[in-house]
ZAMARGU-4260 file (C-alpha; in steps of 0.2 Angstrom, whole numbers, plus 5000, padded with zeros to 4 digits):
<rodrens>
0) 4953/4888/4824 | 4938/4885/4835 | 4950/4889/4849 | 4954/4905/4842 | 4937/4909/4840
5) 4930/4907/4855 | 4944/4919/4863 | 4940/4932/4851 | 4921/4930/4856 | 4925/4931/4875
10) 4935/4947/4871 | 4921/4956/4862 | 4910/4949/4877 | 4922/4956/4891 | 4923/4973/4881
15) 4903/4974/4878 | 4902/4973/4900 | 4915/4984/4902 | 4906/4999/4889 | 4888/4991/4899
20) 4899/4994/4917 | 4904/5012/4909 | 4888/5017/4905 | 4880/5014/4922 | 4893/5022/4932
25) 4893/5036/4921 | 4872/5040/4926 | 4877/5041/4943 | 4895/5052/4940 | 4909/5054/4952
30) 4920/5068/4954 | 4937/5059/4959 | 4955/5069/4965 | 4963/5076/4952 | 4982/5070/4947
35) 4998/5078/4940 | 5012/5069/4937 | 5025/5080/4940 | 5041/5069/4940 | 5049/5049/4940
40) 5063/5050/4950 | 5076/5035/4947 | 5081/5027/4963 | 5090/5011/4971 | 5084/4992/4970
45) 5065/4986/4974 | 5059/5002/4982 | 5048/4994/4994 | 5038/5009/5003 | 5037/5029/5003
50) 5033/5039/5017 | 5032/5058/5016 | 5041/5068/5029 | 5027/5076/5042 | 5030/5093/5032
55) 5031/5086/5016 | 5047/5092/5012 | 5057/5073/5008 | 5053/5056/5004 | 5059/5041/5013
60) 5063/5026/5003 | 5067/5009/5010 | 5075/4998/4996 | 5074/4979/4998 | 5086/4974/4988
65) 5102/4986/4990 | 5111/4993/5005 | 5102/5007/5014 | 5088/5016/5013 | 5085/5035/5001
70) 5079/5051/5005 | 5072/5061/4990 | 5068/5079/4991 | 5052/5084/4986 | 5055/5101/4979
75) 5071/5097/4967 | 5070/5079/4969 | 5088/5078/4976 | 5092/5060/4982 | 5104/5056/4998
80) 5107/5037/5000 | 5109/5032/5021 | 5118/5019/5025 | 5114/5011/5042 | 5123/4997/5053
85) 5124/4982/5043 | 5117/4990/5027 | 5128/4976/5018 | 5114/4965/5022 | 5101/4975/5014
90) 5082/4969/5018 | 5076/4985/5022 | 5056/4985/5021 | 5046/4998/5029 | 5050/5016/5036
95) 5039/5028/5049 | 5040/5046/5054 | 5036/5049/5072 | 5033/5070/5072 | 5031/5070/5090
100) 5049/5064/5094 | 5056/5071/5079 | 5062/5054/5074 | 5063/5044/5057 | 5063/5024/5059
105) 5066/5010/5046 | 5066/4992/5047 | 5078/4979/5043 | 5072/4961/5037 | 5090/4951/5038
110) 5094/4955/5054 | 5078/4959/5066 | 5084/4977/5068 | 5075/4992/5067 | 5085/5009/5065
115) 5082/5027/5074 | 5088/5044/5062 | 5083/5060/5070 | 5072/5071/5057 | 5075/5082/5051
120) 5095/5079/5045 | 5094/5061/5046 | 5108/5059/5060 | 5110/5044/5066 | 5101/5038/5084
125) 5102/5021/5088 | 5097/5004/5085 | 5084/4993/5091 | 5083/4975/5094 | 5065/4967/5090
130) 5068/4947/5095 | 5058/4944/5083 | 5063/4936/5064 | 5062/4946/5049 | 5055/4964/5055
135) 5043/4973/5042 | 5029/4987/5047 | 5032/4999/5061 | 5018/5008/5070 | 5016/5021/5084
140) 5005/5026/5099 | 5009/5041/5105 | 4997/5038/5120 | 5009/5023/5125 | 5025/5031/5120
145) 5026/5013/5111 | 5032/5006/5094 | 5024/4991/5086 | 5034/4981/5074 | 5027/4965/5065
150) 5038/4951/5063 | 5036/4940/5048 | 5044/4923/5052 | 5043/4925/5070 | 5024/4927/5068
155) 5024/4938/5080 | 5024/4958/5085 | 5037/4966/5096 | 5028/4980/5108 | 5046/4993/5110
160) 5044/5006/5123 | 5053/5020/5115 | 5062/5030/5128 | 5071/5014/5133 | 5071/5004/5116
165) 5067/4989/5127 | 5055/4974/5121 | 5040/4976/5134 | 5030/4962/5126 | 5030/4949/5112
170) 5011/4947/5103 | 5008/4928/5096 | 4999/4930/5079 | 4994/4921/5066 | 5004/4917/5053
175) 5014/4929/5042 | 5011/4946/5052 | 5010/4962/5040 | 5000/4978/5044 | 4997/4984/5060
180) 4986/5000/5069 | 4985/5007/5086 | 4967/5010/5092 | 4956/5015/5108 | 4970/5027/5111
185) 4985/5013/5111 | 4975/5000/5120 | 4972/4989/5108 | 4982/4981/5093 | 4975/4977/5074
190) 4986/4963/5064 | 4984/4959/5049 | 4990/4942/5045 | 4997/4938/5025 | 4999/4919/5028
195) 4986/4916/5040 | 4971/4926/5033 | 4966/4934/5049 | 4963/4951/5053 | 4967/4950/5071
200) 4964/4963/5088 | 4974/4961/5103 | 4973/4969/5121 | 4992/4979/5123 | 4991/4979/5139
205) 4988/4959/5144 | 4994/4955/5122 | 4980/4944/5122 | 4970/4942/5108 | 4952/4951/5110
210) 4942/4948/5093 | 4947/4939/5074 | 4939/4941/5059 | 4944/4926/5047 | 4944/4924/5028
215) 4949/4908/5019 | 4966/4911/5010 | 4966/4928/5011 | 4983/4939/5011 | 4981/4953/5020
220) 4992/4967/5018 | 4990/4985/5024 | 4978/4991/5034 | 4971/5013/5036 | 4961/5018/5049
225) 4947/5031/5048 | 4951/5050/5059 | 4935/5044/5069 | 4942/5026/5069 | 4923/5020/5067
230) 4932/5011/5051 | 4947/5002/5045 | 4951/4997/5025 | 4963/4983/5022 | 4969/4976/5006
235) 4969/4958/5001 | 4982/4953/4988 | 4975/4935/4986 | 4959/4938/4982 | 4961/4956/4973
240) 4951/4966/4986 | 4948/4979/4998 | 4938/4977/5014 | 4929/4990/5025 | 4929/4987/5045
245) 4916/4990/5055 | 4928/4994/5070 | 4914/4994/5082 | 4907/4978/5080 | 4924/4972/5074
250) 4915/4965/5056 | 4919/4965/5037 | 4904/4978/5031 | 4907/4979/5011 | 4921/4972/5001
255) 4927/4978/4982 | 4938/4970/4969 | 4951/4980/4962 | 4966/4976/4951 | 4977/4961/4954
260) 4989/4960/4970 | 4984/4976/4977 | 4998/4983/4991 | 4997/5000/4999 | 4981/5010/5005
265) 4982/5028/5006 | 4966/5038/5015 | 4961/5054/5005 | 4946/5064/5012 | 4933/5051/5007
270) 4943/5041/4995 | 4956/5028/4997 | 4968/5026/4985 | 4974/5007/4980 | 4994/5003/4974
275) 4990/4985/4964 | 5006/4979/4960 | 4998/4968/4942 | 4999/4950/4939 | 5013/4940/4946
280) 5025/4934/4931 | 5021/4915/4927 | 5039/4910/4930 | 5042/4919/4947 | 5032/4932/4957
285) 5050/4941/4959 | 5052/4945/4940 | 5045/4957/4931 | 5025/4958/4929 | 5019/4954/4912
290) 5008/4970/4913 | 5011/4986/4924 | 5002/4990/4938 | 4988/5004/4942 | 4983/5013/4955
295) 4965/5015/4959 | 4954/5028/4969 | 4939/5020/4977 | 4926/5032/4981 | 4921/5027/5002
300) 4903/5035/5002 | 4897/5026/4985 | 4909/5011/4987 | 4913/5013/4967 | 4931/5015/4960
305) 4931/5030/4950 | 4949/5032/4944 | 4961/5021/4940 | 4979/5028/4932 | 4992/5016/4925
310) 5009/5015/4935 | 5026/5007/4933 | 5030/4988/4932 | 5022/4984/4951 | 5017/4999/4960
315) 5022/4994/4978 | 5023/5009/4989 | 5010/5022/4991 | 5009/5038/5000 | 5000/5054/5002
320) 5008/5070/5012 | 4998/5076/5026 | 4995/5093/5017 | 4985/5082/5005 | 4997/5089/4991
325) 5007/5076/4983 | 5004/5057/4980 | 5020/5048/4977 | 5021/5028/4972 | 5037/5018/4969
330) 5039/5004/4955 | 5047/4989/4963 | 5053/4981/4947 | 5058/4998/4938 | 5069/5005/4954
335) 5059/5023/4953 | 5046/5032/4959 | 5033/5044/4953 | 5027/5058/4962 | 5010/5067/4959
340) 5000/5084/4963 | 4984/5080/4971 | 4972/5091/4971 | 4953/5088/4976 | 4941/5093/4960
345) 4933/5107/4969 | 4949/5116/4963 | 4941/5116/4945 | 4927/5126/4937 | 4911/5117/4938
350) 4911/5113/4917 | 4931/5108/4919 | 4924/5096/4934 | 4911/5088/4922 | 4925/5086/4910
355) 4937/5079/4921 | 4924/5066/4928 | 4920/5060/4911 | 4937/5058/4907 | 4942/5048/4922
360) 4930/5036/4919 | 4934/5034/4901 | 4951/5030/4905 | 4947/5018/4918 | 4936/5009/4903
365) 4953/5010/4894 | 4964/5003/4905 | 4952/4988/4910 | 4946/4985/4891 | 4964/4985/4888
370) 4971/4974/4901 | 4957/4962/4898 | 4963/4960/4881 | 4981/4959/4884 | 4977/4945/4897
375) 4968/4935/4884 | 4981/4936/4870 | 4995/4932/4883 | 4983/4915/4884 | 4982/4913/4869
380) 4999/4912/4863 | 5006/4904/4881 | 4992/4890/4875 | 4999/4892/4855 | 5018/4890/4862
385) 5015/4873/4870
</rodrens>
């Protein structure tokens, strides 16, 4: 009993900070982008990413766990299944739309190939060999007419010329290579590193490394870089956090904690919306989360999160269409993915504004009163069980 009690006092305590952490955000009150969810579109095995299309007009979905990758059509939701070379082997992680070669580009885990499709249609190109082990994130430099693919076993990055396909140089990182960014015009190289903590810069032209900023057990994940690239945001899945860089000075500035395991980053005007994939299940990361996830709008200017909208059971991939018209995210563990209008709050009247910011923030209370909660009765009965 004197167990139970003092859970039930520590709730009452986490709900009075919540309503104390309400009522100060609300003095100071955000207007936040407002969402519509418009459709949950059933789809293949672990959805690991979305990417619109440059014109918004499809989605690209890798799936980790089944043979190929899908295409859904925004408009009627219409999905095509692709199956490229050695699709039997599945693994495929991450996908990248090049507009100025009119290409379409997904990687494959098991096999350390990444695949060209023309777009639009989706024919088939060709394929391209990292030499790397376990291929995830692609980027692009247009300036260098290069591709930069990270390679998670390996611990290293594969530079690709692209009109030739051919491996022009192999970066050495840190451990467990993830999200990378072309900057200074294709000249320079950010890695993130999952296993190693790091957040890494390297020279493309000589693949040395120029500048590291280290935290200790971090797990860096995706990385977004500002239109000015003064700044880049990262998330950090160990330690439940998102991190401004100063790109200039190449330092962590601020740092906020949002929801737990957060994934993909998506830049919007000046906010940055968080995919947190939710608790891992205390059995196996790879089941089913105990809770769903949420995704989180963090306001860049005041450094506050002000929006947070439950998603599906772990919210992996996150996109935004360059229009600035649709959000979509995709639910690992469910196998959908749920697409959203966006729409920035100046669209409302200035009273439906008021309204819309109050609300926001009272769902947020909700959702982290409520998961609070959940977290402790979990605990208590897992502790009652034993």
């Amino acid at each position: 009993m004197a167990g139970l009690k003092t859970r039930m006092i520590f709730s009452l305590s986490v709900l009075l900070c919540a309503l104390s952490f309400a009522a100060g955000e609300s003095a100071k009150p955000q207007e936040p982008p407002i969402l519509t969810k418009l459709h949950t579109v059933p789809c293949g095995k672990q959805p690991k990413q979305v990417v619109f299309s440059p014109d918004g007009s499809c989605i690209a979905l890798p799936l980790l766990d089944d043979a190929g990758f899908q295409i859904v059509r925004t408009g009627d939701q219409k999905v095509r299944t692709i199956y490229p070379p050695r699709s039997a082997q599945k693994g495929f992680a991450e996908a990248l739309f090049v507009a100025e070669k009119n290409a379409f580009f997904i990687s494959q885990m098991t096999t350390g190939y990444i695949y060209e499709y023309a777009w639009p249609g989706f024919t088939y190109r060709r394929e391209i060999k990292t030499f790397g082990v376990w291929p995830k994130f692609i980027s692009w430099s247009n300036e260098k007419n290069m591709l930069a693919v990270s390679n998670w076993v390996s611990n290293t990055v594969s530079l690709i010329d692209y009109e030739t396909g051919s491996l022009v140089r192999t970066l050495k990182t840190g451990r467990e290579p993830r999200g990378t960014a072309f900057t200074s015009g294709g000249a320079s190289l950010i890695v993130l590193c999952f296993g190693g903590g790091s957040i890494q810069k390297f020279d493309t032209e000589s693949g040395s490394l120029i500048q590291a900023i280290e935290k200790e057990k971090a797990a860096m994940r995706h990385i977004v870089i500002s239109a000015d690239e003064t700044k880049a945001y990262v998330s950090d899945m160990y330690h439940c956090s998102v991190y401004e860089i100063d790109l200039i000075k190449f330092t962590l500035t601020r740092s906020i904690r949002v929801f737990s395991n957060p994934n993909t980053i998506a830049l919007y005007g000046s906010c940055l919306f968080v995919s947190s994939r939710g608790p891992n299940n205390p059995e196996d990361y790879t089941k089913r989360s105990p809770v769903n996830g949420r995704l989180s709008v963090i306001d860049i200017d005041s450094w506050k999160i002000v929006q947070e909208t439950e998603g599906g059971n772990q919210p992996t991939g996150l996109g935004i269409s360059n229009d600035g018209s649709y959000l979509c995210s995709s639910n690992f563990q469910d196998a959908n993915i749920e697409l959203y209008r966006i729409r920035p709050p100046s669209a409302l009247s200035p009273g439906r504004a008021r309204v819309h910011t109050a609300l926001s923030q009272l769902r947020s209370l909700a959702l982290y009163t409520l998961h609070r909660l959940r977290f402790q009765l979990l605990s208590f009965f897992s502790m009652s069980a034993k």
